[in-house]
C-alpha positions as CSV (number, residue, x, y, z in Angstrom):
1,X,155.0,141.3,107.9
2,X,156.8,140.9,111.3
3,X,154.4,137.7,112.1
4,X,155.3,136.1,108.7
5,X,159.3,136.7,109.7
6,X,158.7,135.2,113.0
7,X,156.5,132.0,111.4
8,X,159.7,132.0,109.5
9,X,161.7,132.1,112.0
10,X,160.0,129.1,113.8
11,X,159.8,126.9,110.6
12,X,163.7,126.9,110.8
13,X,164.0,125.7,114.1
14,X,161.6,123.6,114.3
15,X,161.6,121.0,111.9
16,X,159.1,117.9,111.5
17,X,161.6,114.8,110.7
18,X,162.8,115.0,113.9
19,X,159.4,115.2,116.0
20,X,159.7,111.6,116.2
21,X,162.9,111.9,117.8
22,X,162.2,113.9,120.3
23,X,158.4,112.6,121.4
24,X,158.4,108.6,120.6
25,X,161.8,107.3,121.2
26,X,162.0,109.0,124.6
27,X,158.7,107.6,125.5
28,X,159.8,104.1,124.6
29,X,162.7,104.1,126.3
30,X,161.4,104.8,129.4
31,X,158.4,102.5,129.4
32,X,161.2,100.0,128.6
33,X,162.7,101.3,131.8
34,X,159.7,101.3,133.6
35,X,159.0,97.6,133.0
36,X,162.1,96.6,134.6
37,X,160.7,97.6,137.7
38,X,156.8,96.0,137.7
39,X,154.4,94.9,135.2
40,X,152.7,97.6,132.7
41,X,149.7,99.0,133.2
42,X,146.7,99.4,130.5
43,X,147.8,102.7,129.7
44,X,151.5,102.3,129.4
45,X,150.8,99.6,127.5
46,X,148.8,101.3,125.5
47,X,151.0,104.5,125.5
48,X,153.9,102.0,124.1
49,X,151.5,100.7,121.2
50,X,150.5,104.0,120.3
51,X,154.7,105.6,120.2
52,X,155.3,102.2,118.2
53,X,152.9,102.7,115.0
54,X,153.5,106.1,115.4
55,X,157.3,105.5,114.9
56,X,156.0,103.5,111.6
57,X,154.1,105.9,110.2
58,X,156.9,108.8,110.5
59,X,159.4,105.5,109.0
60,X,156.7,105.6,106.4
61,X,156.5,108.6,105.6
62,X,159.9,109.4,105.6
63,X,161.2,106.6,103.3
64,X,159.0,108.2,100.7
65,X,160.6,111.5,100.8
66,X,163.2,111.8,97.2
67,X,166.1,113.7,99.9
68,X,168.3,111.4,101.6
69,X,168.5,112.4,104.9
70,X,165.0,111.9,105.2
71,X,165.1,108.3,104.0
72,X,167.7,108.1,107.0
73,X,165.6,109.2,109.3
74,X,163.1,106.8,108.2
75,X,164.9,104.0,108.8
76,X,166.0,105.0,111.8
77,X,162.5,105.4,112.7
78,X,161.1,101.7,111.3
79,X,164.8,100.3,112.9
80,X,164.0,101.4,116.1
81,X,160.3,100.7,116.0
82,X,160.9,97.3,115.7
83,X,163.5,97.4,118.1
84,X,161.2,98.3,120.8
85,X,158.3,96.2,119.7
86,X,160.7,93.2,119.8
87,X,162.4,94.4,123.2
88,X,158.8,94.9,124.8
89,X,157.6,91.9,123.6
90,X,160.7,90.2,125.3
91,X,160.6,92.0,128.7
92,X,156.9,92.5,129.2
């Protein structure tokens, strides 16, 4: 009983919608950075491909959901994925 109060717990505090959030948008924000200061290599380029259709699929995902703050987040998500596909596209 004490490890399903704990799992509990842990479903509380962490919650999915905003694993996106916290993972991709950093990332893309710094290999935005990161370009500023020389060229990208294979696997920051591939590292910013990979955060960017991630960032769609949670966008997806999330505009499916019936609750509204979910729908929010997902077009936050597809917002800011093509944000920084069009930024890196600009920059790099």
């Amino acid at each position: 009983m004490k490890v399903l109060r704990k799992w509990r717990k842990w479903e509380e505090w962490f919650n999915p919608l905003y694993f996106p959030l916290i993972t991709a948008i950093p990332i893309e924000i710094w290999l935005l950075i990161l370009i500023e200061r020389n060229r990208w290599t294979t696997v920051e380029l591939t590292t910013f491909i990979i955060a960017a259709l991630f960032l769609i699929f949670s966008g997806i995902v999330e505009m499916s959901a019936e609750e509204t703050k979910h729908r929010i987040f997902g077009h936050l998500y597809l917002g800011s994925a093509v944000i920084f596909g069009s930024l890196g596209y600009i920059l790099y």
